[in-house]
C-alpha positions in Angstrom: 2.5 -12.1 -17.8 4.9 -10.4 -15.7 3.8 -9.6 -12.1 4.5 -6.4 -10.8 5.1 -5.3 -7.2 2.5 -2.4 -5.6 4.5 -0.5 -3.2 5.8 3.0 -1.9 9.2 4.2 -1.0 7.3 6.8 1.2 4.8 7.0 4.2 4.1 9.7 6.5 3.5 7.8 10.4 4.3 9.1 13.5 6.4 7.3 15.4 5.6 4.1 17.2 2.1 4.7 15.8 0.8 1.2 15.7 -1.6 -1.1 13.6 -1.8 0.8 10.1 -3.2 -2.0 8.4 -3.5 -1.7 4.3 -5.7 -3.7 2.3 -5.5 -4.5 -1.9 -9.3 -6.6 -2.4 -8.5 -9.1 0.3 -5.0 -8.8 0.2 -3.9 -7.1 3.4 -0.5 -5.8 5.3 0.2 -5.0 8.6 2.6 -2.3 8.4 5.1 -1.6 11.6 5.5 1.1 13.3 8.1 3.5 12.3 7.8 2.3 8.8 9.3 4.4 5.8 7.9 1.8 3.1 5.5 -0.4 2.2 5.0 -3.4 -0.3 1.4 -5.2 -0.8 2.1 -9.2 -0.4 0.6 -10.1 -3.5 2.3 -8.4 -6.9 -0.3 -8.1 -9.5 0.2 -8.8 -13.4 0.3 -6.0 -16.5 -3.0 -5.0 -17.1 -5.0 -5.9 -13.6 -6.1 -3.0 -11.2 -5.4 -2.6 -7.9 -7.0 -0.2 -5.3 -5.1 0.2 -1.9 -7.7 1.6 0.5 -6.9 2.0 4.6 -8.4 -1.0 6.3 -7.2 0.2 9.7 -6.4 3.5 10.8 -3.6 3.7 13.4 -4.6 5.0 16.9 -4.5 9.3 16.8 -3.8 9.6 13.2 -6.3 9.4 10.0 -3.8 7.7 7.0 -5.1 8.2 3.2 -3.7 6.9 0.3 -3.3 9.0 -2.6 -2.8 7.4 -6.2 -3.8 3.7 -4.5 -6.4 3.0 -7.5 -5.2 2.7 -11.5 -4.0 -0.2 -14.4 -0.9 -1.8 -13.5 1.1 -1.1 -16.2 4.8 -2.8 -17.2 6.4 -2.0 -14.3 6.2 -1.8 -10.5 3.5 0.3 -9.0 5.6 2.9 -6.9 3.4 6.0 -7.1 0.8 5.1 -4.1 1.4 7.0 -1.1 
């Protein structure tokens, strides 16, 4: 099976907010400050689930993640935000 990347073309942080930290089971990403983008480390095959949750909230802002839970399907995950 194909894997397929979980990612997001889109995030919302103020700038030089720091340690945003994303987690996918006990896959996790640190993602840097002033990011526009993110993309989980591990890419996950057709037909598995993922479920991006907010392991770490960056200081003086609460992050959610809207559409981090379904079925991969045949392509790249890009709807999480």
């Amino acid at each position: 099976m194909r894997a397929h990347d979980v990612h997001n073309r889109r995030l919302d942080l103020e700038p030089r907010r720091q340690r945003l930290v994303l987690a996918n089971g006990i896959d996790t990403l640190n993602v840097a400050a002033n990011a526009n983008s993110f993309t989980m480390p591990t890419a996950e095959t057709s037909g598995s689930t993922y479920n991006v949750t907010v392991a770490t909230q960056p200081s003086n802002q609460l992050c959610q993640i809207a559409n981090g839970s379904n079925t991969v399907g045949t392509a790249d995950v890009t709807n999480s935000r």
